[in-house]
C-alpha positions in Angstrom: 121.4 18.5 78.9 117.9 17.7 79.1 115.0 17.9 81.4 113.6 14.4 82.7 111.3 14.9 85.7 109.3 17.6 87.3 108.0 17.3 91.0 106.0 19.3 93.1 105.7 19.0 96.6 103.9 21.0 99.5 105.3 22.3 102.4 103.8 24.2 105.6 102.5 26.2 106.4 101.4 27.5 103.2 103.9 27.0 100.1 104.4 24.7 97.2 107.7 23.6 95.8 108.8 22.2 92.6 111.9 20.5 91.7 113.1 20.1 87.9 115.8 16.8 87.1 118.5 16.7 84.4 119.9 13.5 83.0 123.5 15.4 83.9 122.2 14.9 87.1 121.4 18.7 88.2 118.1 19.6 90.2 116.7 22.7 90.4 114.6 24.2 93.2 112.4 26.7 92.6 108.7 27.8 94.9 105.3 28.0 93.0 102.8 28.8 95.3 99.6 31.5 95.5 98.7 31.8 99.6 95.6 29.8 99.5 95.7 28.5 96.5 98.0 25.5 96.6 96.5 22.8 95.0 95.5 25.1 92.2 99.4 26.3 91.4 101.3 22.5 92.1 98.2 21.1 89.3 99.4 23.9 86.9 102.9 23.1 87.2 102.3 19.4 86.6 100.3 20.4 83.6 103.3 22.8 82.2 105.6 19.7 82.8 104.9 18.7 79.1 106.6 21.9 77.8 109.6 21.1 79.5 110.3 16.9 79.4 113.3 16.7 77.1 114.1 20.1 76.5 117.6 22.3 77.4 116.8 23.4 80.9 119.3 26.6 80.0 116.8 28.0 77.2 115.1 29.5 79.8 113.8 32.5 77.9 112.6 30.0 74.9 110.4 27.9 77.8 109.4 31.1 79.6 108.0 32.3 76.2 106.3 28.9 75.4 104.8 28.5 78.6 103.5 31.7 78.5 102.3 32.0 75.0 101.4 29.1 73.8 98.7 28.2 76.1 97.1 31.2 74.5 95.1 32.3 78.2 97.8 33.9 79.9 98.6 35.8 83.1 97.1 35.5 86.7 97.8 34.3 90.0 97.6 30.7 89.4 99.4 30.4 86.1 102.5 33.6 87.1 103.0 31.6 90.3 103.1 27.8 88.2 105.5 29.5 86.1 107.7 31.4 88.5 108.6 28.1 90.2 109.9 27.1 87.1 111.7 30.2 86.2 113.3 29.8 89.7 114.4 26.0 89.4 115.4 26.7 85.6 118.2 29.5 86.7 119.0 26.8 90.1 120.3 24.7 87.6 122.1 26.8 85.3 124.1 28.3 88.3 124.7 24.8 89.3 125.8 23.9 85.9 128.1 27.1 85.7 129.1 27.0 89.9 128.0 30.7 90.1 124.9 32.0 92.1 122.2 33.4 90.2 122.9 37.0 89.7 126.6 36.2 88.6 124.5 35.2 85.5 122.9 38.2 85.1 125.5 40.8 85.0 127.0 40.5 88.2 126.0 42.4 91.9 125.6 46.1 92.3 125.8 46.0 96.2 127.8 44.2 98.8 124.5 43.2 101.0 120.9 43.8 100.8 118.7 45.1 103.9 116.0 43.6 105.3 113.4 44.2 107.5 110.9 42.0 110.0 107.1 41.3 110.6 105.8 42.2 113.7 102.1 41.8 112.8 99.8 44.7 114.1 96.6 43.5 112.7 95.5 41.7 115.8 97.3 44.2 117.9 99.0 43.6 121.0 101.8 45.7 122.5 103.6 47.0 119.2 106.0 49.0 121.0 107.6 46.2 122.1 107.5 43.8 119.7 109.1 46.3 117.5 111.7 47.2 120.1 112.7 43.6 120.1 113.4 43.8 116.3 115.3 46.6 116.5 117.7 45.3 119.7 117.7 42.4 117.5 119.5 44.4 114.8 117.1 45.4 112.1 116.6 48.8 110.7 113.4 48.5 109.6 109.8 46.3 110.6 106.4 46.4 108.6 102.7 45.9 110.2 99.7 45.7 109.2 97.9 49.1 110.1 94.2 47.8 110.5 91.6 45.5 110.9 88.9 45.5 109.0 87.4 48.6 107.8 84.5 49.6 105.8 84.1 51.8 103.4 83.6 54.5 105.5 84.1 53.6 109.3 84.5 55.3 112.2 87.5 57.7 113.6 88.2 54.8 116.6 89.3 52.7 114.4 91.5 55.4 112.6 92.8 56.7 116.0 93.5 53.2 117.2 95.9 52.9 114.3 97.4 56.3 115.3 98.3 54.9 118.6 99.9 51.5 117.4 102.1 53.4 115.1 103.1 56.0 117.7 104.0 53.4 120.0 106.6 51.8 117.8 108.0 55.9 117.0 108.1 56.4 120.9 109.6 53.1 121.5 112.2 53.0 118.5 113.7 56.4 117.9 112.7 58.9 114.9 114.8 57.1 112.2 113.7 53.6 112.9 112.2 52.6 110.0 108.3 51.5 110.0 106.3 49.6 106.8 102.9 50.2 107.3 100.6 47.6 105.0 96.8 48.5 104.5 96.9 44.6 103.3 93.8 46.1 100.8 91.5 46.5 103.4 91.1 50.0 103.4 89.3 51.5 100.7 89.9 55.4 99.0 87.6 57.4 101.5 89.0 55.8 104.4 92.9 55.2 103.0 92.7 59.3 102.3 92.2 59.9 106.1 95.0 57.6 107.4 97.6 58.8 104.9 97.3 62.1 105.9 97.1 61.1 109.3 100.2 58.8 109.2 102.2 61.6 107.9 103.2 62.9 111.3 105.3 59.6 112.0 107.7 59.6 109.3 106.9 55.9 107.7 109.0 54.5 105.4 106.0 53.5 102.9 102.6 52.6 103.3 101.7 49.6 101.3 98.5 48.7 99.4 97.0 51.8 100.2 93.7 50.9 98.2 94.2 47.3 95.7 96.0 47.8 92.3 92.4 47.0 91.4 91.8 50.8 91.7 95.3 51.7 90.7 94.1 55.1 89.3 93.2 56.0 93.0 97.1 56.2 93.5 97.8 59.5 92.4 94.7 61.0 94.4 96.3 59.4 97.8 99.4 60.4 96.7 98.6 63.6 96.8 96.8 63.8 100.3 100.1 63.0 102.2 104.1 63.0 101.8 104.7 58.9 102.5 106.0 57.0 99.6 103.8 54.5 98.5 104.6 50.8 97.8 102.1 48.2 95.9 102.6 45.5 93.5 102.3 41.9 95.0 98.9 41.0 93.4 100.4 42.5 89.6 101.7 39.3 88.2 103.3 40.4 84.8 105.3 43.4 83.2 101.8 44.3 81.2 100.1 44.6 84.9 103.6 47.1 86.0 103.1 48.8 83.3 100.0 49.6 84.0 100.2 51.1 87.2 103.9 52.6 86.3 101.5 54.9 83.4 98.6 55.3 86.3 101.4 57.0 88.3 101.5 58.0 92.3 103.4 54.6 93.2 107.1 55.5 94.1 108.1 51.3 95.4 106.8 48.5 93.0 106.5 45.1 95.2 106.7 41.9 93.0 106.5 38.2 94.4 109.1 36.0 92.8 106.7 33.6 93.2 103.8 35.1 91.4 105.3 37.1 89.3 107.2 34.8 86.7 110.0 34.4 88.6 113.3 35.9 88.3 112.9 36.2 84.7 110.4 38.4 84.5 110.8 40.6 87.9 114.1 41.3 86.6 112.2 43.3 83.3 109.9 44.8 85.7 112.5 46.5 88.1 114.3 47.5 84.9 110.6 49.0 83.8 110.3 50.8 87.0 114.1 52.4 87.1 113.7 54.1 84.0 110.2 55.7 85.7 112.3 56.4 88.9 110.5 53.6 91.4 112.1 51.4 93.8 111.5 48.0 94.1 111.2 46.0 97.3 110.4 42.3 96.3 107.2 41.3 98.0 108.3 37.8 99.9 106.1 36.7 103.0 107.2 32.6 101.6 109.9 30.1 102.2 114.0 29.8 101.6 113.8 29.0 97.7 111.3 32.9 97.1 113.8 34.5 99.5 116.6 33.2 97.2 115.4 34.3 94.2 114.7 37.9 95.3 118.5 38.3 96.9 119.5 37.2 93.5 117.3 40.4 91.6 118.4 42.4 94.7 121.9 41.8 94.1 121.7 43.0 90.1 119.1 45.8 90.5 119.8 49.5 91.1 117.0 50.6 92.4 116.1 47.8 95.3 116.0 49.2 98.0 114.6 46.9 101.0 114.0 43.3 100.7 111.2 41.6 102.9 111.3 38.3 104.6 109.2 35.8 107.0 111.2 34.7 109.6 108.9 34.5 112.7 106.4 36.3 110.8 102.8 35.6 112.4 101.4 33.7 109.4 104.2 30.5 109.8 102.4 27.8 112.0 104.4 24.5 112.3 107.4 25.2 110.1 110.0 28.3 109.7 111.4 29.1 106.8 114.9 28.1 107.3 113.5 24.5 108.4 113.8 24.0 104.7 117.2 25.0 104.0 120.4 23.4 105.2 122.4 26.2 104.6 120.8 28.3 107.3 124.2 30.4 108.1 123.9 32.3 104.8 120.8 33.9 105.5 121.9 35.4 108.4 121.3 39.1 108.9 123.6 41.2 111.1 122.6 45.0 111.6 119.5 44.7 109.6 120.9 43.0 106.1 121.9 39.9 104.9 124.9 39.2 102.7 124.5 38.2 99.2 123.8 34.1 98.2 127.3 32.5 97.9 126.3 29.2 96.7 125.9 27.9 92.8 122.2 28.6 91.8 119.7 30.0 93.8 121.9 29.8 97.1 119.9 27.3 98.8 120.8 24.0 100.0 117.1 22.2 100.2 116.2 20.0 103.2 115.0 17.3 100.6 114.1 15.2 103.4 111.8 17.3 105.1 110.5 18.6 101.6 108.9 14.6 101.0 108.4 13.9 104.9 105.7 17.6 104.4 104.3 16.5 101.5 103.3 13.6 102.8 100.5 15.2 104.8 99.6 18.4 102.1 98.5 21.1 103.9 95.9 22.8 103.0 96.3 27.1 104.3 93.3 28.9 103.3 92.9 33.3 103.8 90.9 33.4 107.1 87.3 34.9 106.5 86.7 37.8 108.2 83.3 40.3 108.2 82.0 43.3 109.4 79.6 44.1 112.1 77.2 43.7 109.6 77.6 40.2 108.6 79.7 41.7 104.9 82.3 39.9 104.0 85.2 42.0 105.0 89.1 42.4 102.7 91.8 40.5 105.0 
């Protein structure tokens, strides 16, 4: 079997698929995006196309490898995310070829069903109470927010107590053992993410996320030690040499890879290995379409220590298309009492809306981070 033809295509709101042809007639699906950075990731994967025209689509360790090391600059968010796509259509089409989903390829499924939780925003705040309330009479265990707009460096204690009150609202609203996410997104920085761990303690979260960016990884172990929430970062690491990393810096107890950034299932499945034998969970980072979602049931499915999985439906950042829009096998990503039952299907486990895929891509979007700033005019994290 060889490969013949690689396509790219992009799809709203904000992510980039790529497709990879066989002359046995197998096609593989797979999503190579970075938020914002579209155009940058789809040009990258039609630039990698020449390491893969001709060759075995089921050497996929042998054309990971090459890809990776032979254009000598490696790593980063444009050329992880350009490779995960192809990681992720490569391992479509051997599960075709071998009519067995993905993780039946990789030893087989340590759980029956994976749980899941819901967006409710929280960033641009309205009544959080009830928006998580709806999530949880809608069957889900578990929703994540953002905690916070933006803050500086060090801001004032409104801001911290506004936070204070969204989260107490959901707790009040939802129960004590209703599980709340609570993502910092990066935009609090050490003085200020100090205060509000300590502060969040009192609500029982389930993790707070991106306490300070991995940039400042070392800072972990110094918020770590101000509160008793586990922390979860990880979805700007885009390789097993960044995991490792922040697995040596220490204070991180959830690692949070994107599938789509960070080489695909090939290499996420080394780095949830990496972080079991340090004694971290993982909860695959996924705010993206059907084909991301796919791929991380399929390292759910095969990894110990994964614990939650995170996915977009309805999530505040999807203007003019859902994510099951894309797939026409929407019944298998149904979630009943906050999880979802393992892919079924050969490959990935999606069926791909190819029509709408080239009817999108006729108009490419082009989704860009919203700018914010401060009261001072300073360019504010989002």
């Amino acid at each position: 079997m060889k490969i013949t033809a690689v396509h790219t295509y992009y799809c709203r709101p904000r992510w980039g698929f790529v497709s990879i042809e066989t002359d046995e007639g197998y096609t593989g699906w797979g999503e190579a995006v970075l938020e914002g950075h579209c155009d940058a990731v789809l040009a990258c994967v039609n630039e990698m196309s020449t390491y893969l025209i001709g060759n075995d689509p089921s050497r996929i360790e042998d054309i990971w490898s090459t890809i990776y090391r032979a254009g000598f600059y490696r790593g980063g968010g444009v050329l992880m995310s350009a490779l995960s796509g192809i990681d992720q259509a490569l391992w479509d089409i051997k599960g075709k070829y071998f009519n067995a989903p993905v993780y039946q390829l990789m030893g087989g499924a340590c759980r029956e069903k994976m749980q899941v939780y819901s967006w409710i925003g929280g960033d641009r705040p309205d009544d959080t109470g009830r928006a998580a309330k709806e999530k949880k009479d809608a069957g889900f265990r578990a929703i994540k927010m953002n905690a916070t707009e933006e803050l500086q460096m060090i801001d004032t204690y409104d801001k911290v107590d506004a936070v204070l009150a969204r989260v107490a609202a959901i707790r009040e609203t939802c129960g004590k053992y209703f599980g709340i996410a609570i993502d910092f997104h990066g935009r609090v920085h050490k003085p200020m993410a100090k205060i509000l761990a300590k502060k969040l303690e009192e609500f029982d979260p389930m993790f707070i996320e991106e306490p300070v960016l991995c940039e400042s990884m070392e800072c972990f172990k110094e918020i770590a030690a101000c509160c008793n929430i586990p922390i979860a970062t990880g979805e700007r690491l885009f390789s097993r040499y960044d995991f490792k990393r922040l697995l040596q810096a220490g204070g991180v107890d959830i690692i949070q890879p994107d599938l789509s950034h960070a080489g695909g299932i090939t290499e996420v499945k080394k780095i949830a290995a990496m972080a079991e034998a340090y004694d971290v969970a993982l909860a695959p980072h996924c705010p993206l379409g059907p084909i991301a979602l796919g791929a991380c049931l399929q390292i759910d499915a095969t990894c110990y220590n994964a614990v939650i999985q995170e996915q977009s439906m309805g999530i505040h950042y999807n203007k003019g298309r859902e994510v099951l829009d894309y797939a026409l096998n929407r019944e298998d990503f149904r979630f009943v009492d906050g999880y979802v039952r393992l892919p079924i299907r050969p490959g990935i486990g999606v069926e791909v809306n190819e029509a709408l895929v080239l009817e999108e891509n006729k108009t490419p979007h082009q989704w860009k981070n919203p700018v914010w700033r401060h009261a001072d005019g300073s360019v504010a994290e989002w």
